[in-house]
C-alpha positions in Angstrom: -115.5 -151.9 -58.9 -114.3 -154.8 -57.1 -111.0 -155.1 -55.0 -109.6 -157.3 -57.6 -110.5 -154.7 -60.4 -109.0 -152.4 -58.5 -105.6 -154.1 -57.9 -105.6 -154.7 -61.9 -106.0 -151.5 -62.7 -102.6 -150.6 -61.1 -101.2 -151.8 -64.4 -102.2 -148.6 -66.1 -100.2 -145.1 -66.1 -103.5 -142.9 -64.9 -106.1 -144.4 -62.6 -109.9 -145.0 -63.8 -111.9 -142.0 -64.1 -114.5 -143.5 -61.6 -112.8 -143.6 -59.0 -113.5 -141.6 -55.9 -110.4 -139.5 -54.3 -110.4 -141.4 -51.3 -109.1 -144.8 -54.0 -107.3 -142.1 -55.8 -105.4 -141.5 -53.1 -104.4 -144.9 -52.8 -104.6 -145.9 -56.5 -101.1 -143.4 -56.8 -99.7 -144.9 -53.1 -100.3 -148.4 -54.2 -98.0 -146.9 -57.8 -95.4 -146.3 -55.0 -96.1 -142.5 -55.3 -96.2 -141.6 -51.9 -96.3 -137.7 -52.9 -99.3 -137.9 -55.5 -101.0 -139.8 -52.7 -100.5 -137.5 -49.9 -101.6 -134.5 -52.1 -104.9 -135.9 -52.8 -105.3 -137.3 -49.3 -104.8 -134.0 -47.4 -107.5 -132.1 -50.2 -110.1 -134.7 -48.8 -111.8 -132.5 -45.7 -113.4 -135.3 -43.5 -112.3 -138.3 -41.7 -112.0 -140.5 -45.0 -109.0 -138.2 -46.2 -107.9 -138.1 -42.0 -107.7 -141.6 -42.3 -105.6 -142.3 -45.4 -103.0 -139.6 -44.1 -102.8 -141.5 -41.1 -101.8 -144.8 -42.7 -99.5 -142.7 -45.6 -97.4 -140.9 -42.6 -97.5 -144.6 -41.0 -95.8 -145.7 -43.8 -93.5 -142.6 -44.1 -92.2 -143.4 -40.7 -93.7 -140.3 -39.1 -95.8 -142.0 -36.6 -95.9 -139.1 -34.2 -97.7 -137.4 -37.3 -100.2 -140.3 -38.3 -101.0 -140.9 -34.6 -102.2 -137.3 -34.9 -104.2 -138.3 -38.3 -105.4 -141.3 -36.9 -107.1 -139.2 -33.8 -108.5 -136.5 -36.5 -110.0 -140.0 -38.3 -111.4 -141.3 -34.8 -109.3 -144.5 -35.8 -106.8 -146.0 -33.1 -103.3 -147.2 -34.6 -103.4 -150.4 -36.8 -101.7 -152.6 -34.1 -100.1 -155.5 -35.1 -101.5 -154.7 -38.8 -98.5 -154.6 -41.5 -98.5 -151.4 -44.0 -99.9 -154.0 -46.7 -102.6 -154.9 -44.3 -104.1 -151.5 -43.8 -103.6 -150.8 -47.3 -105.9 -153.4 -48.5 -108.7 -152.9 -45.4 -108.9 -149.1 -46.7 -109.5 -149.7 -50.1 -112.0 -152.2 -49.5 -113.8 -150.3 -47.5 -113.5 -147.0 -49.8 -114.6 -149.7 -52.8 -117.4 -150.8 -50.3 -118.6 -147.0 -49.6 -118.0 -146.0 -53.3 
């Protein structure tokens, strides 16, 4: 799947079936359902799912919470990196690895 495949696919009410949990994860965030996202994000048990719980509580607001995330991903913050930014550098990069 390519990034722009990806981005199509947001068009659709469930996600593709191929997809691994880490673009699941943000398959539902970039649906705007932050929940959804978050549930399958803290069920991945490595620093993928770390990672994409940093950025989500990021984007919540929580940043004492995702700087905690972030350290459990071995990632620093995203600085000067808008929400949209990191969003798109993790799901190429979860496309990349998939």
């Amino acid at each position: 799947m390519t990034y722009d495949e990806f981005i199509k696919s947001l068009a659709a009410e469930q996600p593709p079936s191929r997809l691994s949990d880490e673009l699941k994860a943000l398959w539902y965030d970039g649906k705007e359902n932050w929940e959804t996202s978050h549930n399958i994000a803290q069920d991945i048990a490595d620093r993928n799912g770390s990672w994409i719980h940093a950025y989500l509580h990021r984007k919540e607001g929580d940043l004492f919470n995702a700087r905690y995330w972030y350290s459990k991903a071995g990632k620093s913050e995203p600085a000067g990196m808008s929400l949209k930014e990191e969003w798109e550098a993790l799901v190429k990069n979860f496309i990349r690895l998939a």
